[in-house]
N, C-alpha and C positions, 0 to 999 in steps of 0.2 A: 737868760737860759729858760728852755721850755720845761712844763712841770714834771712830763715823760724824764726828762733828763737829770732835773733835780733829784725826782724819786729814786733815779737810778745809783745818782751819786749816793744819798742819803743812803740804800741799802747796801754800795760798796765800803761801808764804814766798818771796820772790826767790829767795835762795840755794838756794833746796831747790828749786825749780823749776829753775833752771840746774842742776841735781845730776843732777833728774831726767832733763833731756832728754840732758843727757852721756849717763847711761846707757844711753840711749836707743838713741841715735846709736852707741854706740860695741858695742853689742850689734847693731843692723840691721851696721853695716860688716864686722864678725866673720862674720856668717851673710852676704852678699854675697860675701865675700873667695872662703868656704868653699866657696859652690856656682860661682863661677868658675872656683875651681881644679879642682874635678872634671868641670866641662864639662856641669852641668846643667841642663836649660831654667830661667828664671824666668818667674813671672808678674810683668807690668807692667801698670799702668792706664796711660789712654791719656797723661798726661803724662811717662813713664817710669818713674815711683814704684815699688818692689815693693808687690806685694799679699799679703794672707798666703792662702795653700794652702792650701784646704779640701778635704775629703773631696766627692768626684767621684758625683753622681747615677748609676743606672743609666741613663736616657736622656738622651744629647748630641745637643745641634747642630752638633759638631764637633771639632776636638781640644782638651782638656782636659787643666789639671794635678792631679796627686794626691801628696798626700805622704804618706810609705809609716809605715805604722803600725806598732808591737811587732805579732809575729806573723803578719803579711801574709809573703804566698809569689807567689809567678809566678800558681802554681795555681790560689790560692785566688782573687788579684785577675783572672784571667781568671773563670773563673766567677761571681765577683760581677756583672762589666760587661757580660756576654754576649759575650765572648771567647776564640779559640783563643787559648795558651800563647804558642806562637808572634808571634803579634797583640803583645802585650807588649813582647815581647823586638825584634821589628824595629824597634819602636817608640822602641826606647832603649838606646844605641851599647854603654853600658854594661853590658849585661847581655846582652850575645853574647858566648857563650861561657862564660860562670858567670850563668846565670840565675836563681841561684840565694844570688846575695851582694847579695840589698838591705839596706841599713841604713835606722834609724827614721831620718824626717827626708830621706830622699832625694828628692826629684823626680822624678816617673814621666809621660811623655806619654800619655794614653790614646787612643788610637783609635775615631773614627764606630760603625767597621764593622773586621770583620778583613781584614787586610792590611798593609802597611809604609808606615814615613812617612821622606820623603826630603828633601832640602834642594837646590834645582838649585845645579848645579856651573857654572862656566865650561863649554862646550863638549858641554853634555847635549842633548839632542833628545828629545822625546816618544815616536819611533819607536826610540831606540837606550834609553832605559828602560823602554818595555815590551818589548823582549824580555829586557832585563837581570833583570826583575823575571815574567820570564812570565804576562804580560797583555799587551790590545788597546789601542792606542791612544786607540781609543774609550772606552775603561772609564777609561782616565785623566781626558779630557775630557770625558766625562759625567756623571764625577762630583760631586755636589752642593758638596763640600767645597774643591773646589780653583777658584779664581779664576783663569783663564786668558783675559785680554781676548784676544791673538792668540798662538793656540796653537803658532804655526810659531815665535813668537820668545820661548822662555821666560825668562823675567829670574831673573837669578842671586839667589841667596836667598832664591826663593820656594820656601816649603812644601808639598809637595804629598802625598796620601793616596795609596797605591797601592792600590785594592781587589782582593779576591782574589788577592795577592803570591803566587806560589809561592816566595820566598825574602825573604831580610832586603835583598839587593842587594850580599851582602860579596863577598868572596871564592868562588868555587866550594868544596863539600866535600862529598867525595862521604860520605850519609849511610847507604844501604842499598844494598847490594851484590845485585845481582841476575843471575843466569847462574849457569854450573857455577865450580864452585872450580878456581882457578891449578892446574894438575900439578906445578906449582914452591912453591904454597903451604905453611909450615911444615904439620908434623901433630903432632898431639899424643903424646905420651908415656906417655899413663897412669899416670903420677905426679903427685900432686898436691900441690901450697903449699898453705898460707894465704893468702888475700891479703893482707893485712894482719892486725895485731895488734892485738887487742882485745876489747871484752867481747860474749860473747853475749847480747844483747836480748829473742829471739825465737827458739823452734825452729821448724825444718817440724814442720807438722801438715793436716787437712786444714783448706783456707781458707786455706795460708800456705803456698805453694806454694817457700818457700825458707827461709833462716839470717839473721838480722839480727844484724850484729855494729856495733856502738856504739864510735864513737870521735870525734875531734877535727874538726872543720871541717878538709879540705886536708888531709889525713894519703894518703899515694901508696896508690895502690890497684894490684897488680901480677897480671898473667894467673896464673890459677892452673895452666897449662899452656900447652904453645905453640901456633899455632893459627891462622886467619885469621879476622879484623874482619869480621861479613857487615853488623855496624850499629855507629854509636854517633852516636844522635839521640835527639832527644827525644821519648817516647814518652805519646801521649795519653790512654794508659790508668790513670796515676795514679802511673807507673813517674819518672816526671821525664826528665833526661839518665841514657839505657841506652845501654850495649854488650853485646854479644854476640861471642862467638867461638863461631866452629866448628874443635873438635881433630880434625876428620876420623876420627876414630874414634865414630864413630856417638854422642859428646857433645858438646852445645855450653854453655857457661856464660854466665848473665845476670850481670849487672852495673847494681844500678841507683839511684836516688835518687843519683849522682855530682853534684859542684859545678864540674867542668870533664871535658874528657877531653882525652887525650893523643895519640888514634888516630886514625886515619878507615877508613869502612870501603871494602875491596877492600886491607886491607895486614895481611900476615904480621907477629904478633908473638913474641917467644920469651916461653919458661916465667920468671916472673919479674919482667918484664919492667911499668913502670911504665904502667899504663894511662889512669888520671884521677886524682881526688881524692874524699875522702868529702864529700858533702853530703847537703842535704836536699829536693832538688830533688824537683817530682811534691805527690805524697800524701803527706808524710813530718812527722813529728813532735817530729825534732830530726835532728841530725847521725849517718847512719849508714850503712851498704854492705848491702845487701839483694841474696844472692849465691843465684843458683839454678843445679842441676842437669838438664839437661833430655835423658834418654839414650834412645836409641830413640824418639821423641816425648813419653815419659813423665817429668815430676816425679819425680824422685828426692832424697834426705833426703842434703844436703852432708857430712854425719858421716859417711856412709858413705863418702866416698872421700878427703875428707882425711883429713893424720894424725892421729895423736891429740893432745889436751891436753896439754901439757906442766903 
């Protein structure tokens, strides 16, 4: 008897039938439990059943789930879908603020069009979340994705797309610092830390406008001088979540590929002092802090102003 045949008998067995569907069962309740607990969307068919998540076309008719692959980034799953970084992240509660810690197997909502997806609250109004989210009322309600029989009276737990968000809807934080620097703002010292401990990756060179030093996911990332926050957002150029200080002394330091930050910018930090974590957020290749010098406007080589290797 061939093995296809054997197998088949084997599963026409009562007992191995009930063996199987146990395990079935008891495997979907595990993966149910798991994405409860972390508070991530499921797909349902229409009798409530979960469905399993597949990998998400570049063209939607709306919003869509995805589950996140080995190797997928913010980054890279925005540019697959025709997406700002951003778009991503408003998109998914989870990932404000460390945009940069998906796990294989996670639940991701994908978005139409870039902008934020929101869930009405008790006591929301169309006019009090578009300015929350700075957009027109109109661009709420004209837009294709959201079902609003009467728009004056929006029902609680409906989903709605916000197109062109200028924010996620959290909290305020101020990202880039704009005007002259505080007269009270820390200045910098002219001495310079480490920021952290760890292995060189990558020297400046040209093309590599900074020091890539290699270390752990989350490992504290500290100002290399004191100084004032003029950013620390995420930065579309490939940089991920960036900060910047200005030491007022005609240098300011980049900070970039981070997995959270610790700062906001318009505030004074001291030398030393904890500013985010290492990730691999942006363009990045694994877990590492991509530190620039950037003095009188010019790129300058980090070796040269910290100390030496120990």
């Amino acid at each position: 008897m061939s093995l296809p045949n054997r197998l088949q008998l084997v599963r026409g067995r009562p007992f191995v039938q009930a063996l199987w569907r146990g395990l079935l069962a008891a495997a979907l309740t595990l993966g149910l439990a798991s994405s409860a607990l972390a508070g991530e969307p499921e797909a349902l068919d229409p009798e409530g059943h979960p469905l399993p998540v597949q990998a998400v076309p570049a063209a939607r008719d709306g919003i869509v789930l995805y589950t996140v692959q080995a190797g997928d980034t913010v980054y890279g799953l925005a540019k697959r879908f025709g997406l700002k970084p951003e778009t991503i992240i408003w998109a998914n509660e989870a990932l404000i603020g460390q945009p940069d810690r998906l796990r294989v197997g996670q639940v991701l909502r994908i978005l139409p069009v870039d902008g934020a997806y929101h869930v009405v609250q008790s006591g929301d109004t169309l006019y009090a979340l578009a300015r929350r989210f700075g957009v027109t009322v109109e661009a709420i309600v004209r837009c294709p994705y959201n079902h609003l029989p009467d728009p004056d009276r929006l029902r609680v737990g409906t989903s709605l797309v916000i197109p062109g968000a200028k924010g996620g809807g959290g909290v305020p934080r101020l990202l880039h610092y704009q005007g002259p620097i505080p007269a009270d703002a820390l200045q910098g010292t002219g001495s310079y830390i480490w920021p952290l401990r760890g292995r060189i990756t990558q020297r400046f060179h040209k093309g590599h406008p900074g020091l890539d030093i290699g270390a752990s996911r989350g490992t504290p990332v500290r100002a290399v001088d004191s100084g004032f926050v003029i950013q620390a957002a995420w930065d579309d150029s490939g940089y991920g979540n960036c900060i910047i200080i200005e030491h007022g002394n005609g240098v300011r330091t980049l900070y970039a590929h981070l997995s959270a930050y610790s700062v906001s910018a318009g505030e004074s930090v001291e030398k030393g002092q904890v500013i985010g974590e290492v990730g691999s957020s942006g363009r990045a290749t694994g877990p590492h802090l991509h530190l620039e010098f950037i003095v009188q406007g010019e790129w300058k080589d980090p070796l040269l102003f910290l100390p030496p290797l120990n």
